[in-house]
C-alpha positions in Angstrom: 37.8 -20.6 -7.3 35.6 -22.3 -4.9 35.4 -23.8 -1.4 34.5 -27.1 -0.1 32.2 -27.9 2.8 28.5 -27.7 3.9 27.8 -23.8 2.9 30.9 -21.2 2.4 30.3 -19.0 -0.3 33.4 -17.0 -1.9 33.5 -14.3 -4.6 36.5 -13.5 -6.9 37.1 -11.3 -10.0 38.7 -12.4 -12.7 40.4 -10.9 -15.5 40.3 -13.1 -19.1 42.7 -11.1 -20.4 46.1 -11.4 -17.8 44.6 -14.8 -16.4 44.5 -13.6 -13.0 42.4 -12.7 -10.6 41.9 -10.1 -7.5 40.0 -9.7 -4.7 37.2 -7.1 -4.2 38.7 -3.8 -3.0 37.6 -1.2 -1.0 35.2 1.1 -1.5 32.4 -1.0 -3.5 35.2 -2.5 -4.7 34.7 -0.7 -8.1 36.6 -2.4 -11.0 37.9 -1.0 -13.8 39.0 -3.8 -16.6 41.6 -2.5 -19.3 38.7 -1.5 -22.0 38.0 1.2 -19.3 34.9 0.4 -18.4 33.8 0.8 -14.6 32.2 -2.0 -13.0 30.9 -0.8 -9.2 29.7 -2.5 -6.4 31.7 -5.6 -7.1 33.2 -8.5 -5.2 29.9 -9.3 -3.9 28.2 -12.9 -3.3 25.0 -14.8 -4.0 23.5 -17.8 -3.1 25.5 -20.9 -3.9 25.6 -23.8 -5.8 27.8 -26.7 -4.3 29.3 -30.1 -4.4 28.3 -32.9 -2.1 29.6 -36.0 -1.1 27.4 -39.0 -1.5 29.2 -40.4 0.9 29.1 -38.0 3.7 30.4 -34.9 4.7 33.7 -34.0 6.7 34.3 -32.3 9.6 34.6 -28.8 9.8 38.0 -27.7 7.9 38.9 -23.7 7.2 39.9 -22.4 4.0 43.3 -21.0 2.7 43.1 -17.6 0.9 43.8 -18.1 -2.4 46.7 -16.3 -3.4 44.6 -13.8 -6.0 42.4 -13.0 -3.4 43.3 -9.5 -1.9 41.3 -8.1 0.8 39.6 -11.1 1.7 36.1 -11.6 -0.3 33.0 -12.0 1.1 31.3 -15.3 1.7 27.7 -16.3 1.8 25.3 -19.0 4.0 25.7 -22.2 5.2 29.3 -23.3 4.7 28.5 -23.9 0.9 30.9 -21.9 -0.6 30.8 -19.9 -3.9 32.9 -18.2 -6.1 31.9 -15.0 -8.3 34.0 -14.1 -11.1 33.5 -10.7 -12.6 34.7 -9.2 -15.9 33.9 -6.5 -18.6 31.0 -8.7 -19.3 30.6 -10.3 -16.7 29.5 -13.3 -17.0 29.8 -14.6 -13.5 29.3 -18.1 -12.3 29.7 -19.5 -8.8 30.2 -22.6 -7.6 31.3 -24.9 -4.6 31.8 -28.2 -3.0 30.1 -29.2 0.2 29.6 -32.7 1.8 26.5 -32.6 4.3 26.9 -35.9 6.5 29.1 -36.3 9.5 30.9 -38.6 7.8 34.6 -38.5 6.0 35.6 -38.5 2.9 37.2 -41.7 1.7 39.7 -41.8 -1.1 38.3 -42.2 -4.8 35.0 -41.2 -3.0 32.8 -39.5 -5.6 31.8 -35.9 -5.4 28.5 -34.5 -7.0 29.3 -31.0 -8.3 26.0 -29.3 -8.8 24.7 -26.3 -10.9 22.0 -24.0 -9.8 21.1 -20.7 -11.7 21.9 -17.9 -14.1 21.0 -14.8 -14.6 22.2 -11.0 -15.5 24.7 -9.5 -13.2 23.1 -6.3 -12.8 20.2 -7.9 -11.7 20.3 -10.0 -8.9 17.3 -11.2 -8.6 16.2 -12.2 -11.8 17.6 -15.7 -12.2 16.9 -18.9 -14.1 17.2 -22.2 -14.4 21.3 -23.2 -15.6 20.0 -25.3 -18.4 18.3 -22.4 -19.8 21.7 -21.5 -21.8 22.3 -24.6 -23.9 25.4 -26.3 -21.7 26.0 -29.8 -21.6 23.1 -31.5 -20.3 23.3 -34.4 -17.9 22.0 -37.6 -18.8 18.6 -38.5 -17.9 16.6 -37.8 -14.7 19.7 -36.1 -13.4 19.0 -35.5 -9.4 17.2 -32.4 -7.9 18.3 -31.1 -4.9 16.4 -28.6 -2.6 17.6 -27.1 0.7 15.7 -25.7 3.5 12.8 -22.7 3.2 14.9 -19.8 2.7 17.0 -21.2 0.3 13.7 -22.2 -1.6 12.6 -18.5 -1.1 16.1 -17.4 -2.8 15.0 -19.1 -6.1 17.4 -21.7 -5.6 17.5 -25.4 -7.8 20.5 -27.8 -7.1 21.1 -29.6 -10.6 23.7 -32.7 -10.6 25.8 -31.9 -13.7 27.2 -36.0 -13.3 30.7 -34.4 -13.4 33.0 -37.1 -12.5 34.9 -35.9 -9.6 36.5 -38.5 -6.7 38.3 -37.3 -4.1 42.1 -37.3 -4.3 41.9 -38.4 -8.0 43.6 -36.2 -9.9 42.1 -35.9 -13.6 44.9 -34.3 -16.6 42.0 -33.8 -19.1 38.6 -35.4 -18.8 35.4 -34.9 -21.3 32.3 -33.2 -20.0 30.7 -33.5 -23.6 30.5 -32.8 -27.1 28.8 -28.9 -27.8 27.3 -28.4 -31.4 26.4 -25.6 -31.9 23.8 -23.9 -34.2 22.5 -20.3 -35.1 19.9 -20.6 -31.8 22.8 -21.6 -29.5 25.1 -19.2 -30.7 22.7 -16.7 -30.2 21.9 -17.8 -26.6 25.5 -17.2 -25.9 26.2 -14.0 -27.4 22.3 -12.5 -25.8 24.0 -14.1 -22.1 27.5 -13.0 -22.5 26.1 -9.3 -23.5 24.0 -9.2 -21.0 27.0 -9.6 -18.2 25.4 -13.2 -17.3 26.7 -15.0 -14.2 25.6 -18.4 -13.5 26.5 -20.6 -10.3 27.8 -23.7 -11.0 31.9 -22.9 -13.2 33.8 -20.5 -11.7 34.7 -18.4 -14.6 32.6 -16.7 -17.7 30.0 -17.8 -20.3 32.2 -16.4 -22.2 34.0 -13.0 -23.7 34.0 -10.2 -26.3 36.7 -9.8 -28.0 36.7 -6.2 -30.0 37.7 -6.8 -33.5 39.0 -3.9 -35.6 37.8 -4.9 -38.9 34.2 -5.3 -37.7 31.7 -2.9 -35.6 30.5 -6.1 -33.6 32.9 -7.8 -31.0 33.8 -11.3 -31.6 32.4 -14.3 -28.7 34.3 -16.8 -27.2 33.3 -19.4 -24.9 35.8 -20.9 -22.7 36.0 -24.6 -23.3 38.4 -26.2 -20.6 38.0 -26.0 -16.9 41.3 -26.6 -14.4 40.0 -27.2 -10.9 42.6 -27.5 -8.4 40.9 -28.8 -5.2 42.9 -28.8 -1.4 42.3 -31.0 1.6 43.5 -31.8 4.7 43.9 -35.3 5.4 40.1 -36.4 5.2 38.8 -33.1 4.3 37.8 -30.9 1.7 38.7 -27.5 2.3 39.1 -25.3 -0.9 38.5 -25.3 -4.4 40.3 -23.0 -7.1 39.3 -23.1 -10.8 40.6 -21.5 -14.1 39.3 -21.6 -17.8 41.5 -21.7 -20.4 40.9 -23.0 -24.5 38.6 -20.0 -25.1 36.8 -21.2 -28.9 34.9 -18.6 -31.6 30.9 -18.7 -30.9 30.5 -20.3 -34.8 27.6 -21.9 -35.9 28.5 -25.3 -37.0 31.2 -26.0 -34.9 31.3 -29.0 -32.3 33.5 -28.0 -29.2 34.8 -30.2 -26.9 34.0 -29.5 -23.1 36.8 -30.0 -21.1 37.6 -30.3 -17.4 40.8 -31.3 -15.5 41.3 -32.0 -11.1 44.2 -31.4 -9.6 44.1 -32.3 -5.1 46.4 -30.8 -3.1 47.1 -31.2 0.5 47.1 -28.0 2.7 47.3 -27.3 6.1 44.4 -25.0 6.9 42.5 -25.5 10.1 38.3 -25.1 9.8 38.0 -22.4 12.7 38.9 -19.6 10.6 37.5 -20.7 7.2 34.9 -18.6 6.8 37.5 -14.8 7.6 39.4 -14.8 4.5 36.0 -14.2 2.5 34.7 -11.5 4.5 35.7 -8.2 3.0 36.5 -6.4 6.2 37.7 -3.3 4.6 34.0 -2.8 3.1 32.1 -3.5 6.6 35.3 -2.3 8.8 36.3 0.6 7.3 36.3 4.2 9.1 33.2 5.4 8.0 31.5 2.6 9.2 32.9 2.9 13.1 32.2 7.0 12.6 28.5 6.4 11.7 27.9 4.3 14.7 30.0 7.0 16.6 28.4 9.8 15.2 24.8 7.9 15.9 26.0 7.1 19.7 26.5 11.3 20.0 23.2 12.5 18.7 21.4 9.8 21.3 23.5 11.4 23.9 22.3 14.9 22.2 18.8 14.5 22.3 18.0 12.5 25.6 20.1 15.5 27.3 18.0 17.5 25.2 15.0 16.1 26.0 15.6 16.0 29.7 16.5 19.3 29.7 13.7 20.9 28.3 11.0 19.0 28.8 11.9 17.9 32.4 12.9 21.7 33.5 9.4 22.7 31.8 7.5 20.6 33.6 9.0 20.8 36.8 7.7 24.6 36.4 3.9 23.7 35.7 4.2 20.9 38.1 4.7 23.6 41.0 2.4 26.1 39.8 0.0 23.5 39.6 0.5 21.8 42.5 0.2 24.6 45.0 -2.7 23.7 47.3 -2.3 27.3 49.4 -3.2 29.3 46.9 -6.2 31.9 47.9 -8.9 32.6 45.3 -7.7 35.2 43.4 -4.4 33.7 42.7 -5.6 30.4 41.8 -8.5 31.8 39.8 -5.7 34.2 37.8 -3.4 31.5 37.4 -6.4 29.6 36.0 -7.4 32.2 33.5 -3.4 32.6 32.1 -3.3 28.8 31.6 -2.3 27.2 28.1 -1.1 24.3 26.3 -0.8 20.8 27.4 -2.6 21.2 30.5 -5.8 22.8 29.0 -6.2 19.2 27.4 -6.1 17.0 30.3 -10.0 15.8 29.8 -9.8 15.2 26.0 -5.8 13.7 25.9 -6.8 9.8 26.6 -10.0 10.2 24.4 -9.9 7.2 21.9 -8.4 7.7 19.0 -9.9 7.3 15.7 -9.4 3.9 13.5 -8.4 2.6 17.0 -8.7 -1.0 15.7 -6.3 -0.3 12.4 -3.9 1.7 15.8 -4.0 -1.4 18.4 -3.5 -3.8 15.3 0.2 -1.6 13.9 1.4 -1.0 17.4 1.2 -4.6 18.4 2.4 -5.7 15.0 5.1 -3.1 15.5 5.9 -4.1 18.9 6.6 -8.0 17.9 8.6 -6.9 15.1 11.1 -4.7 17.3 11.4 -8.1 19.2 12.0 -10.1 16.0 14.4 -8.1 14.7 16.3 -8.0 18.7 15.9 -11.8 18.5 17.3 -12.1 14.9 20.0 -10.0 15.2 21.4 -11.0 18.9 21.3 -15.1 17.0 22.8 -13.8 14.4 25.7 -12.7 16.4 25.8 -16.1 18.4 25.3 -18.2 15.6 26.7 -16.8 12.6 23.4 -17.1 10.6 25.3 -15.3 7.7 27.0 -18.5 6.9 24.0 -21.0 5.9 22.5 -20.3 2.7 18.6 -19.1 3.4 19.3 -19.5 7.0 18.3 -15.4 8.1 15.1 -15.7 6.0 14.6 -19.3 7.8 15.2 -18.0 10.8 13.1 -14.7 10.3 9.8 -16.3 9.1 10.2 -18.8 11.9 11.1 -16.1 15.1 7.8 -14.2 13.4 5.4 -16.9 13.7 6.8 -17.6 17.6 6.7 -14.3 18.5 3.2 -12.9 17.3 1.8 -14.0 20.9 3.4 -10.1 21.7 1.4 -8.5 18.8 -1.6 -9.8 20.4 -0.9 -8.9 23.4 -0.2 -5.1 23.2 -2.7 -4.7 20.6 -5.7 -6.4 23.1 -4.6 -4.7 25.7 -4.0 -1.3 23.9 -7.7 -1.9 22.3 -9.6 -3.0 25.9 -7.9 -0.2 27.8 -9.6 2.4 24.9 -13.1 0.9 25.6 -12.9 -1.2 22.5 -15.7 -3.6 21.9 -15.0 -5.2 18.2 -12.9 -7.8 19.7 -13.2 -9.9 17.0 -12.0 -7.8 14.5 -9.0 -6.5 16.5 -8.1 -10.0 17.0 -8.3 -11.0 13.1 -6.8 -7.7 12.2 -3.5 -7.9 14.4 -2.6 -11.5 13.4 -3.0 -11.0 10.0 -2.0 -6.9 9.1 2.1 -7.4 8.3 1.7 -11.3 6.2 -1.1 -10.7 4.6 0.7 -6.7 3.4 3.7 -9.0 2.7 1.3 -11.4 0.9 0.1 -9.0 -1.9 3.2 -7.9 -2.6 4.5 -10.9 -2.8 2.0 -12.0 -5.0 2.3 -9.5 -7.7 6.2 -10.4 -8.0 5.4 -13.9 -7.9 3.2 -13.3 -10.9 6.0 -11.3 -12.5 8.4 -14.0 -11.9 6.1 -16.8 -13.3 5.9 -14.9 -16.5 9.3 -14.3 -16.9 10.0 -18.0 -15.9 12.3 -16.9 -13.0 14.1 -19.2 -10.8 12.6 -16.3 -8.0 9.5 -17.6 -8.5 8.1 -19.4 -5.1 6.7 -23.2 -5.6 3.3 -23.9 -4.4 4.8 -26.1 -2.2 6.7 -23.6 -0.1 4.1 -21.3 -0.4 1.9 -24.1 1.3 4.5 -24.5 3.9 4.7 -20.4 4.6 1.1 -20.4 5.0 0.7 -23.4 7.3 3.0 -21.9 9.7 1.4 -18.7 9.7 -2.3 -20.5 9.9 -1.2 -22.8 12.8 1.4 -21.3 14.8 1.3 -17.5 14.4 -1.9 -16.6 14.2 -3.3 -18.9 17.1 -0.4 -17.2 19.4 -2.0 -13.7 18.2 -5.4 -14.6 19.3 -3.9 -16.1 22.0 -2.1 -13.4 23.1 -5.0 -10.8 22.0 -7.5 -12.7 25.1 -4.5 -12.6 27.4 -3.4 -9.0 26.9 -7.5 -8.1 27.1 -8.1 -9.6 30.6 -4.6 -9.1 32.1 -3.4 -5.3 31.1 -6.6 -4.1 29.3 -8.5 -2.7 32.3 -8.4 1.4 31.7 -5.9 3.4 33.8 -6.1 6.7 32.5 -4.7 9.4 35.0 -7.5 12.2 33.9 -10.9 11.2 33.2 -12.2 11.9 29.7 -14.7 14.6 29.1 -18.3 14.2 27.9 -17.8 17.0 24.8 -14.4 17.2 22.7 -12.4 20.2 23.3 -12.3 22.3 20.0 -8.6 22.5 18.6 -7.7 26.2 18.1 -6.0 27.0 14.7 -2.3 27.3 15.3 0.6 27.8 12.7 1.7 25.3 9.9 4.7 23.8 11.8 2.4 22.6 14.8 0.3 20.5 12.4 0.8 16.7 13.0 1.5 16.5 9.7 4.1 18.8 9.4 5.0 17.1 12.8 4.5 13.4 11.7 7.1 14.6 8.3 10.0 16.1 10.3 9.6 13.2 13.2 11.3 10.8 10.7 14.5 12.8 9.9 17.1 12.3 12.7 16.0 8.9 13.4 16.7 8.2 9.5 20.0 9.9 10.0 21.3 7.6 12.4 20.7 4.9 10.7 21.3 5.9 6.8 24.3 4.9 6.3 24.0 1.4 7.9 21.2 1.1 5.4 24.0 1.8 2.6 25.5 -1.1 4.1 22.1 -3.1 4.2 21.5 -2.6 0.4 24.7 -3.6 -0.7 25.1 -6.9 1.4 21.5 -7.4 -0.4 21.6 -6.3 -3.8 25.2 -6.5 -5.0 26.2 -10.1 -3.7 28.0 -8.9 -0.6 27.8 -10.9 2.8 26.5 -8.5 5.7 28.2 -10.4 9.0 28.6 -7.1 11.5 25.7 -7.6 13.3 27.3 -6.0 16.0 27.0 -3.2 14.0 23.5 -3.6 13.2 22.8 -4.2 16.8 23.9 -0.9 18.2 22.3 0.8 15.6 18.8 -0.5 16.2 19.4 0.5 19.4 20.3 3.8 18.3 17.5 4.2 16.3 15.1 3.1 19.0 16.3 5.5 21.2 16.5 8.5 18.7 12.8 7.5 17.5 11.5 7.3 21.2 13.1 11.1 22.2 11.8 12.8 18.8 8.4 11.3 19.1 8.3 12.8 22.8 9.2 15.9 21.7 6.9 16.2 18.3 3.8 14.9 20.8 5.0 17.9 23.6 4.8 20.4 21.0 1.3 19.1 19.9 0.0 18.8 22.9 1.1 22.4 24.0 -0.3 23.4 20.7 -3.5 22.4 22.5 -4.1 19.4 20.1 -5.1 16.2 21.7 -4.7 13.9 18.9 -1.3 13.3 19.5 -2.0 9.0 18.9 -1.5 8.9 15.4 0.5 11.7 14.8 3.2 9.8 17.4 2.9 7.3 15.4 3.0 8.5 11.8 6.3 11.0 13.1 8.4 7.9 14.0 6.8 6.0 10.9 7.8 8.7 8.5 11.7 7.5 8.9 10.4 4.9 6.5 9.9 7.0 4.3 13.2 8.6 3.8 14.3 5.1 3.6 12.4 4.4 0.6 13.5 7.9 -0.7 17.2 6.6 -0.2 16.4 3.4 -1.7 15.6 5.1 -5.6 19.0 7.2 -5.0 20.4 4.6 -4.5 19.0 1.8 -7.1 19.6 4.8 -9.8 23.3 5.9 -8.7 24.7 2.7 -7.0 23.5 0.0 -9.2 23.2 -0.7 -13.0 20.0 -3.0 -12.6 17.8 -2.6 -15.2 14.4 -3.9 -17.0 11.1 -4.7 -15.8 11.2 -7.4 -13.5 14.7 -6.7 -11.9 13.2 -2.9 -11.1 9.5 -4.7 -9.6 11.6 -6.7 -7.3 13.9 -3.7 -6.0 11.5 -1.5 -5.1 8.7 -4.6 -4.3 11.2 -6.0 -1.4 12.4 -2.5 -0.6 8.5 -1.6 -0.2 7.9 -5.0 2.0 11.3 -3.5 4.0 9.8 -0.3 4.3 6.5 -1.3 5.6 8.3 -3.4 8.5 10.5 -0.4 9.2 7.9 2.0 8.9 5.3 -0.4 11.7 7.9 -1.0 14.0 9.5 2.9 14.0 5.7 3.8 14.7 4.8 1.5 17.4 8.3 2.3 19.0 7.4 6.1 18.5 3.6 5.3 20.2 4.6 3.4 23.0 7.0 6.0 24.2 5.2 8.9 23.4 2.2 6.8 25.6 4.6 6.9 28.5 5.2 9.9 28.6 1.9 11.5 28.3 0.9 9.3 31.1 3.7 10.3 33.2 3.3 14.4 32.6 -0.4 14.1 33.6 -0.2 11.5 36.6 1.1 14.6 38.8 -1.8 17.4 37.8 -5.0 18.5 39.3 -7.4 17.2 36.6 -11.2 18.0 38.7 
């Protein structure tokens, strides 16, 4: 099955065996074929592969269920459709048709079916080129299509397989070509059908394993024929279904004739709701998902009341006591002697921290990157982002560069109002910090995935592109921003002046360490977001379609919120402990949720997935890393700049001379 249109994407599983198929079901929509073997985390979607029409595109059209869909399955990007078929094997391929002008169809008008990659199941990223397994080839100079810069990004390569397909033209039984096959083709096939391959372009298998009784191998079959029943409405191309049939021995020696056969029906589905019936709302809707956001929205409520309580009732106390101006001698100089904690560190609290370049140059980054992800998520919800294929990575790479006039910004003013004097430096360091971290790693699973020969390998060419944005538009908005924030908010306004000779830090006991501090900061803000992130990994690694951004919206919001009251409270402890290094270990608490994320992320890659081998395992825990490092800045500068206000605020009100 697959869809027609500019970008729908549509995932189905298939059984071989009863010639039917069903939609992904709840719970990670874990199938069980009649062999008894357990395949989890299906009915999930990947990039897509489409048709187009040379002659122009329709106007938007929806899409029928098809009637062995159950559940709805998920879709993915730009209203290029896809279909995933999933098996005991399998081996998966996607495919859709799309036109891309504003134009209509016109009868007999031809439509360009294209293929794009293959690769192992399990492993989602570790594609390659569709021509890699011996198929038949299109004639020569076949054409090349390429789609905007995230698709590039997602290893994708738009091959037209010169299918003849015209619109309304039904075909009983058409030739794609004539397969020999040898003892290295064979051997292609069986290596792709045992290792579960999918490939986007025929909505069905590379093939299947028979067990055979009489023999301790299985026996192969590829499927031969392809029925593609295709439904429109008037002018339209709405929805594309396709079975296999004529399944043929993997022999060397024999010649196989590739078969396909259209059959266009009309239908009366409208284009508004298109795009519902391949959501799978029972995964993203389902109880546990509304009682994580719940139980989220309770511990906010928890620990601000907790936090105002305590902290606001304490230093309402010390306020008075501190504030008493008629006072003789003896009581003033008694209450003097019995002081302790946060007070006693009034001259040493807005000392300049150490590394405060490497500080100024996180917390701004940190800061833009709470914006970005605001900005991504809030046009996600307006513009359905989840629909175009590449169109969130687009988008991200694009909000990044346009926003990094806020890095520079907080960062110069963070680093002039500390005395500062290396502007230079700061400047260089806060523009470039997050790409060029993203940059290595990026690099090294490049390097993997030009060895391998990977589709997920990224062309000079886009690499050129990535780079010129960053070169011209982000990183002169960071310097501009760095001057801006230095002359307009960097003049210092500390409440308490800062002594000549640093207070010593008394010894105090293990739990008032900020490291001990900076480890437990990151716990309940990872818990109220933890199993979002279950959600998160799926839509990403097991071919799902992540479209609650709702969901993700009140959750970051959450999360802020949680991160800012723990942080207060981990740098009130410190600071009562008498320590006055309470910048770094602010940050570092609300950067530890990271942390816990990344612990979550091996749990899960080891119990919820069945990737395996070398380059699959580099790019799981490469992108979760490049996640994590994102997560990690922005938690931190969110935790900072809170815990900054507050510290400011407790001491704006005390006798500091």
């Amino acid at each position: 099955m697959g869809y027609f249109k500019t970008g729908a994407g549509i995932i189905v599983h298939y059984r071989p065996e009863e010639n039917s198929c069903c939609g992904s079901c709840l719970q990670l929509a874990s199938f069980k074929n009649k062999n008894s073997k357990t395949w989890e985390n299906s009915g999930q979607v990947r990039d897509i592969v489409f048709f187009q029409s040379t002659s122009g595109p329709s106007d938007p059209t929806n899409v029928a269920p098809p009637p062995c869909i159950r559940y709805g399955s998920a879709v993915f990007r730009r209203l290029v459709s896809k279909l995933v078929i999933q098996f005991r094997l399998n081996e998966q391929t996607l495919w859709s048709l799309t036109k891309e002008f504003d134009l209509n169809i016109r009868p007999d008008d031809p439509i360009t079916l294209w293929v794009n990659k293959v690769g192992p199941y399990n492993n989602p990223q570790e594609t390659y080129n569709y021509y890699i397994l011996p198929f038949c080839h299109p004639g020569v100079n076949p054409a090349h299509k390429w789609g905007g810069l995230g698709e590039v990004l997602g290893g994708n390569e738009l091959i037209d397989s010169q299918i003849d397909i015209k619109f309304r033209k039904n075909v009983d039984k058409g030739t794609i070509c004539q397969l020999e096959l040898d003892e290295a083709k064979v051997k292609q096939f069986k290596d792709a059908i045992e290792n579960n391959y999918w490939f986007e372009f025929f909505v069905g298998f590379v093939g299947e394993l028979h067990p055979d009784k009489n023999s301790d191998n299985g026996k192969h079959v590829l499927y031969t024929h392809k029925n593609i029943v295709i439904k429109y409405n008037k002018d339209q191309i709405i929805h594309v279904n396709l079975t296999q049939g004529s399944p043929k021995p993997l022999e060397a020696g024999r010649v196989l004739d590739m078969t396909y056969s259209i059959k266009w029906l009309p239908t009366n589905v409208t284009f508004a709701r298109r795009f519902d019936v391949y959501l799978d709302y029972p995964f993203f809707e389902h109880q546990i998902h509304w009682f994580s956001v719940f139980n989220s929205f309770m511990m906010v409520i928890f620990l601000t009341g907790l936090v105002s309580m305590i902290l606001m009732r304490t230093l309402r106390n010390d306020y008075a006591k501190y504030a008493r101006e008629d006072d003789d001698l003896e009581t003033l100089e008694r209450d003097v002697s019995e002081e302790s904690g946060w007070k006693l560190v009034h001259g040493d609290v807005f000392r300049p921290p150490r590394g405060l370049v490497l500080l100024s140059a996180v917390v701004g980054t940190g800061a833009q990157l709470a914006l970005l992800v605001l900005l991504v998520i809030l046009l996600a919800i307006v513009g359905t982002l989840y629909v175009g294929r590449g169109a969130i990575v687009t988008t991200f790479i694009l909000c990044y560069a346009f926003t990094s006039f806020i890095s520079g910004y907080v960062s110069g003013g963070m680093y002039s109002r500390n005395g500062g004097k290396s502007w230079i430096k700061s400047m260089i360091l806060s523009a470039s910090l997050f790409p060029f971290l993203c940059f290595g790693i990026g690099f090294i699973l490049n390097t993997i995935a030009i060895f391998y020969g990977s589709l997920a390998a990224i062309p000079f060419g886009t690499m050129v592109v990535v780079f010129v944005i960053w070169a011209f538009i982000s990183f002169p908005l960071a310097l501009l921003g760095t001057v801006v924030g230095r002359n307009w908010s960097g003049a210092p306004n500390n409440p308490c002046r800062v002594k000549t000779i640093p207070r010593p830090i008394p010894e105090k006991k293990w739990y008032l360490t900020p490291s001990v501090v900076s480890l437990m900061g990151g716990l309940l803000p990872f818990g109220s977001i933890f199993i979002e992130m279950y959600f998160v990994f799926t839509s990403f690694w097991n071919y799902k379609v992540y479209y609650v951004y709702g969901f993700m919206l009140l959750v970051f919001l959450i999360l802020v919120i949680v991160t800012v009251c723990v942080t207060i409270v981990g740098t009130y402890f410190l600071l009562n402990a008498e320590n006055y290094h309470w910048q770094w270990t602010s940050f570092f608490s609300a950067a530890s949720t990271a942390v816990y994320v990344y612990l979550y992320s091996v749990y899960y890659y080891y119990v919820k997935t069945k990737m395996s081998g070398f380059f699959q395992t580099s790019f799981y825990f490469g992108y979760t890393l490049m996640f994590c490092l994102g997560l990690g800045i922005l938690c931190g500068a969110v935790g900072y700049l809170g815990s900054n206000l507050f510290v400011r605020r407790i001491y704006r009100n005390i006798k500091c001379d």
